[in-house]
C-alpha positions as CSV (number, residue, x, y, z in Angstrom):
1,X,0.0,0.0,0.0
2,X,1.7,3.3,-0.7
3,X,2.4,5.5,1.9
4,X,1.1,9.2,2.4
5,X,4.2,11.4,1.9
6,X,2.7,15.0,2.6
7,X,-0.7,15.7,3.7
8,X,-2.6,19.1,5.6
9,X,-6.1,18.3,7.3
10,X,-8.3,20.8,7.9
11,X,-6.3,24.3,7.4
12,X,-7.7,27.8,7.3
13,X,-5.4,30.8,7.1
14,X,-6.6,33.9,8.0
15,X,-5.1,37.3,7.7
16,X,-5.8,40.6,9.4
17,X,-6.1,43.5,7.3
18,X,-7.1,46.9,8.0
19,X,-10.1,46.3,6.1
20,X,-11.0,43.0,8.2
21,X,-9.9,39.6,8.2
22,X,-9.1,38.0,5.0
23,X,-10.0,33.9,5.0
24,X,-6.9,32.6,2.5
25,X,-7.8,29.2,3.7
26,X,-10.8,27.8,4.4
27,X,-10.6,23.9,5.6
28,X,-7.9,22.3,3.5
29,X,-7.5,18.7,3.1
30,X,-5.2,17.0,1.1
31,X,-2.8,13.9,1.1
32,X,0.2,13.5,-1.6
33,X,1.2,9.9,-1.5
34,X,4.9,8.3,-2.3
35,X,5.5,8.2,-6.0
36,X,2.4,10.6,-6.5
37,X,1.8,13.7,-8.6
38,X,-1.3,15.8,-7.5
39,X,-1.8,19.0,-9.5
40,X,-3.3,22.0,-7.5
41,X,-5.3,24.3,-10.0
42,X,-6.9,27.5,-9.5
43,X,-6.8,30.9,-10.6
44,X,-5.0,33.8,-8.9
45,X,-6.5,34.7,-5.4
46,X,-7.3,30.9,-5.0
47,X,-5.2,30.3,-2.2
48,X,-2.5,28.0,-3.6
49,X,0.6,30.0,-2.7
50,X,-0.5,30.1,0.7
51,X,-1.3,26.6,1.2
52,X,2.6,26.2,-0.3
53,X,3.7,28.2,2.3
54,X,2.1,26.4,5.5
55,X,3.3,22.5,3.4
56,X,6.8,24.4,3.4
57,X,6.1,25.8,7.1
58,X,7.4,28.9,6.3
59,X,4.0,30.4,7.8
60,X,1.3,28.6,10.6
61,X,-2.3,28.0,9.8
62,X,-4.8,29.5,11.8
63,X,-6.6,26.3,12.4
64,X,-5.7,22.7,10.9
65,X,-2.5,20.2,11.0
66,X,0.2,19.2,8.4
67,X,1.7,15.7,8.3
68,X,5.1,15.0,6.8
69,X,6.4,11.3,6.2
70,X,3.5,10.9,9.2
71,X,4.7,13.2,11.5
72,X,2.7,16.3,12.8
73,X,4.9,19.0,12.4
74,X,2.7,21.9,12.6
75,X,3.9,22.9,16.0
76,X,7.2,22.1,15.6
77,X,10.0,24.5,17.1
78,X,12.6,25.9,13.8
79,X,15.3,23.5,15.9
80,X,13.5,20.6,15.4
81,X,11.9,21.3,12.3
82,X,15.4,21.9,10.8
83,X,16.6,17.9,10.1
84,X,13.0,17.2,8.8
85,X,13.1,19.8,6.0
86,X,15.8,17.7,3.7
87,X,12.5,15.5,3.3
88,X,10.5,18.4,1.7
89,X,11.9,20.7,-0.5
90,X,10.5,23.4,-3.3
91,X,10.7,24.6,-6.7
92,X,9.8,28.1,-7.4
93,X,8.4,30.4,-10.1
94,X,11.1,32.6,-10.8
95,X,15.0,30.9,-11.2
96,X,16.1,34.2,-11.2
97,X,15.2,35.4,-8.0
98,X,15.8,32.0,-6.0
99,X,19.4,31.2,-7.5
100,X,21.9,33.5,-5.4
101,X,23.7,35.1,-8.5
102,X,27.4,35.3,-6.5
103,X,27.7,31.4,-6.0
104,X,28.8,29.0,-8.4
105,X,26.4,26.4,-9.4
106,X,28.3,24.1,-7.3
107,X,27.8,26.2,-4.5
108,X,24.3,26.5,-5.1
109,X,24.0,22.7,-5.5
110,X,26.1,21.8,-2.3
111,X,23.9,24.8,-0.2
112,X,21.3,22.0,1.3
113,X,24.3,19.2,1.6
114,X,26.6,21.9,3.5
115,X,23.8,22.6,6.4
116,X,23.5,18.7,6.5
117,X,27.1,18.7,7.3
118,X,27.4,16.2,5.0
119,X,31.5,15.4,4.2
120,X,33.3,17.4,1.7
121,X,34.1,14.7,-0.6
122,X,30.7,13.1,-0.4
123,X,29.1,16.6,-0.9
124,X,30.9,17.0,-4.4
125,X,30.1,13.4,-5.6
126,X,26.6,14.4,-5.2
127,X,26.3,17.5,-6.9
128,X,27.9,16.3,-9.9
129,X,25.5,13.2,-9.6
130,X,22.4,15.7,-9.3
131,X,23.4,18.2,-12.0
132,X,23.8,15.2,-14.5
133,X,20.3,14.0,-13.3
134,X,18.7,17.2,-14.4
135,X,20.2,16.6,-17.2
136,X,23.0,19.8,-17.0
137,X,26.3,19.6,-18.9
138,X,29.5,18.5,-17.6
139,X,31.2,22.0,-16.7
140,X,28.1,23.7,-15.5
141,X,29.8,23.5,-12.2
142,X,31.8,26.1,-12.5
143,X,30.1,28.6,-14.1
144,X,27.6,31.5,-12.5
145,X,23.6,31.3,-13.4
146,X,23.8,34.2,-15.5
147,X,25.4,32.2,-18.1
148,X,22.2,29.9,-18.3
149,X,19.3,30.1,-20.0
150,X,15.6,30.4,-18.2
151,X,15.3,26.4,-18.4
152,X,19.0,25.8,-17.3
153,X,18.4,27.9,-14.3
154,X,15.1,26.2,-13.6
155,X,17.1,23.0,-14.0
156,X,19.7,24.6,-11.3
157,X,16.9,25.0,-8.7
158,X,15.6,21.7,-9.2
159,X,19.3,20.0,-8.5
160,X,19.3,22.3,-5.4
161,X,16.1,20.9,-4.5
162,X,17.1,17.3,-5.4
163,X,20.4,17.3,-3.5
164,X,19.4,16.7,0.1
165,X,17.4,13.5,-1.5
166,X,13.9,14.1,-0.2
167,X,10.8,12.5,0.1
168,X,8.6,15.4,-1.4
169,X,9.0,17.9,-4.2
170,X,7.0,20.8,-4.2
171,X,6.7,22.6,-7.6
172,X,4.8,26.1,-7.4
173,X,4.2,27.8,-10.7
174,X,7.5,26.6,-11.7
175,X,6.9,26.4,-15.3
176,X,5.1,29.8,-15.3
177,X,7.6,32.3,-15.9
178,X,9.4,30.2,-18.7
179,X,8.8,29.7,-23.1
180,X,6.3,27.2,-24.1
181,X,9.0,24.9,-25.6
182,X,11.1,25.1,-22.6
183,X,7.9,24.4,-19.8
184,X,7.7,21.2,-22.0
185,X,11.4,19.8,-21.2
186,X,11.3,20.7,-17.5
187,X,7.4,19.1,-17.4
188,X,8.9,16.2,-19.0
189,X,12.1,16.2,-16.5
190,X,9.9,16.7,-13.6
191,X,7.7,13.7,-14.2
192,X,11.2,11.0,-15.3
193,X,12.5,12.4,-11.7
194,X,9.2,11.8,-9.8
195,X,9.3,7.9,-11.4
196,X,13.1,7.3,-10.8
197,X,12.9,8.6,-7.4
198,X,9.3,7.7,-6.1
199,X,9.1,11.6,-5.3
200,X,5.4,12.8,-4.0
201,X,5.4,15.9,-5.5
202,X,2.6,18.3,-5.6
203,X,2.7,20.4,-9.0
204,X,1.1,23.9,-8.5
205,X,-0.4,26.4,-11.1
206,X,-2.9,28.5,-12.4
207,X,-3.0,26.8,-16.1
208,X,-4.9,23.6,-16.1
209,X,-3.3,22.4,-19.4
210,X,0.4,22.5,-17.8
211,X,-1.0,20.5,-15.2
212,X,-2.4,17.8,-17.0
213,X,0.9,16.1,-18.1
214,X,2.5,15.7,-15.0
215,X,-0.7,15.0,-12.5
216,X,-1.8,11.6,-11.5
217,X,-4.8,13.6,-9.1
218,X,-5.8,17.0,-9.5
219,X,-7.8,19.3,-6.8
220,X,-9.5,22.5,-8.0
221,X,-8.9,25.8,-5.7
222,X,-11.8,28.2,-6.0
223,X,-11.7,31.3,-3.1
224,X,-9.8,28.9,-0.6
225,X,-11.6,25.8,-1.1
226,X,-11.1,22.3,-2.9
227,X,-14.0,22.0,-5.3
228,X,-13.2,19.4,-7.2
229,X,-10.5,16.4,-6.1
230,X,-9.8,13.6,-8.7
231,X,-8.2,11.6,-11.0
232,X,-6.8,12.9,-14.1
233,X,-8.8,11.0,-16.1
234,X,-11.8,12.4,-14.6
235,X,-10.9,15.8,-13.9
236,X,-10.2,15.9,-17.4
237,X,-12.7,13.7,-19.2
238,X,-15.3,14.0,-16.6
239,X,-15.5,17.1,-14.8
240,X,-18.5,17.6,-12.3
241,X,-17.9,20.7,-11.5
242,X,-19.0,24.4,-13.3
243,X,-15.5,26.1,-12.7
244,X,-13.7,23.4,-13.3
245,X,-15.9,22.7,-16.8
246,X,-15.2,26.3,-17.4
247,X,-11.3,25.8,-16.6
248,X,-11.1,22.6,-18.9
249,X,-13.3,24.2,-21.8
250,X,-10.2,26.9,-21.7
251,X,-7.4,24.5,-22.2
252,X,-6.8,24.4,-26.2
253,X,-7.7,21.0,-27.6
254,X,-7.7,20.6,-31.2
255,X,-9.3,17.4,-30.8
256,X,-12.9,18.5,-29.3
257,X,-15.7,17.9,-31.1
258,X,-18.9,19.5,-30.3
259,X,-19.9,23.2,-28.3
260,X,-17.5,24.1,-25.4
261,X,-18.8,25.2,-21.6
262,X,-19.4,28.7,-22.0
263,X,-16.2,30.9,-20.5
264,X,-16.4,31.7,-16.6
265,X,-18.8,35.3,-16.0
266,X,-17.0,38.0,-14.1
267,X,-14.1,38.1,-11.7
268,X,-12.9,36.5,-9.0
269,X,-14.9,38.0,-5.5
270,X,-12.2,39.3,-2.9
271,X,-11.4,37.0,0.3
272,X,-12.4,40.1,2.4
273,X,-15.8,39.8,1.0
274,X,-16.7,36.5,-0.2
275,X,-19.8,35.3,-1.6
276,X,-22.7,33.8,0.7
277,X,-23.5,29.8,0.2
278,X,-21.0,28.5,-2.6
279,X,-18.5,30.8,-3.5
280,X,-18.9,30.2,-7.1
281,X,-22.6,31.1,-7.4
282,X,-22.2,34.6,-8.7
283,X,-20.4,33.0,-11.8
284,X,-22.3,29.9,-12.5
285,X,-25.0,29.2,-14.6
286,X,-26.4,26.4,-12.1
287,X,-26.9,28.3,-9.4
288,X,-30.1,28.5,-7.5
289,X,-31.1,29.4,-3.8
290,X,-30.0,26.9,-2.4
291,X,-26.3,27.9,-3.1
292,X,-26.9,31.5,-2.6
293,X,-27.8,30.4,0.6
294,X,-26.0,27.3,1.9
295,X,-22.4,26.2,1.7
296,X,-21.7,22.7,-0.2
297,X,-19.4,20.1,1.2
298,X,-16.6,17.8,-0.5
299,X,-19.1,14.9,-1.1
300,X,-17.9,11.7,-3.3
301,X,-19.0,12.0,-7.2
302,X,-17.2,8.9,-8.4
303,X,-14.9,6.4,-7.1
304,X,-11.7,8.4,-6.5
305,X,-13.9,11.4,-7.8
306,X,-15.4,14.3,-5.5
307,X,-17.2,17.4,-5.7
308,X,-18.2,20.6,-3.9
309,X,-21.4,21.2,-5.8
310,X,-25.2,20.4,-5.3
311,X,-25.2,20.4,-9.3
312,X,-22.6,18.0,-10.2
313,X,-22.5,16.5,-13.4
């Protein structure tokens, strides 16, 4: 039976504003199992980058716990949390940003291995073992990440992530900020890596169509909450959900045959002011009273299928 690698039950996130308190998060649950990849969809606002950031505990949730490799480590002190991070690591949106531009690649490579206090010889037979598993050349080493490319740098940050060998890769947006041609190599490296190395991974971003070639499972984030949790296959060939019709009508497929869901009415309603009942009902052409007035639950659709709508289907 395969083992849960990563999971958070029941977070909310709140944040005070000076305009009130703004729900981010509003009763989370999710597992990522060993050798998994579930895709987290959504637009912007959704809540995604903040459910990253409690996974990564690099902030608390309000309410809720997160399990790593089984442990509850939502109330663990940094000194203690410390030797359990080499198990969960992250891959960010922007290369740029997360590469320090004065270190070598090596340096970069050997950061994680260096605070493990792992020896100096073994450090450097894993770096050049990682940056030929991302598939870098020879002499990148060396060299500074300004003399890569976008994808070469992405490649970079995932080595980094790679070197500590952990249990769970976290991927947020990390094709976003890159060519079409080039999202299509690191999508393809991301998914060899998760089989040859029975990563979870939990593959984050806005565009539904990216997601769909390295997701086993897919959840759709609307205004905080999962709305849809389920297989590929039927997120994709089945949807039960309105927004997540609306999403999967949007992906390009030269391959559909008959009239697409009509495209998603309005904007996404700020956190500080969400809708009554289900969220989505201002943009959805099911909606009655009844989600004006009352708040669906997660309820099983299918097998391995579930939906947060009293009009699935």
């Amino acid at each position: 039976m395969t083992s849960t690698a990563i999971a958070v039950e029941g977070v909310v996130r709140d944040f005070a504003t000076g305009r009130g308190v703004l729900r981010a998060l509003d009763g989370i649950d999710l597992a990522v199992a060993s050798g998994e990849t579930l895709g987290v969809v959504g637009e912007s606002g959704c809540g995604k980058s903040t459910l990253v950031r409690i996974m990564l505990r690099l902030i608390p949730p309000t309410a809720g716990r997160v399990r790593l490799l089984g442990e509850d480590v939502t109330d663990l002190p940094e000194s203690e949390l410390r030797s359990r991070r080499r198990h969960l690591q992250a891959v960010f949106q922007d290369p740029v940003s997360s590469l320090n531009p004065r270190l070598t690649v090596r340096d970069i490579v050997a950061e994680p291995l260096r605070r493990l206090c792992v020896g100096r010889n073994a450090m450097w037979d894993r770096v050049r073992e990682v940056l030929l598993l991302v598939g870098l050349p020879t002499d990148a080493g060396g060299r500074y990440p300004h003399a890569f490319s976008g994808g070469q740098r992405q490649r970079i940050a995932i080595a980094r992530a790679l070197a500590a060998e952990p249990r769970v890769l976290i991927c947020d947006e990390a094709t976003s900020a890159l060519d079409v041609s080039v999202q299509a190599q690191i999508l393809n490296l991301l998914a060899d890596l998760q089989q040859r190395l029975d990563l979870a991974v939990m593959f984050v971003s806005h565009n539904l169509g990216v997601v769909r070639h390295v997701s086993h499972r897919v959840a759709v984030m609307y205004l905080g909450r999962i709305v849809e949790l389920g297989s590929d296959a039927a997120i994709y060939g089945r949807p039960a959900h309105p927004y997540t019709k609306a999403l999967v009508a949007a992906v390009p497929d030269p391959m559909m045959v008959g009239s697409p869901e009509p495209p998603l009415r309005g904007e996404v309603p700020s956190p500080l002011n969400r809708p009554s009942g289900c969220h989505f009902h201002p943009r959805c052409p099911l909606a009655s009273d009844r989600c004006r007035k009352e708040a669906p639950i997660l309820m099983p659709f299918a097998d391995q299928h579930a939906v947060r709508c009293f009009h699935p289907g």
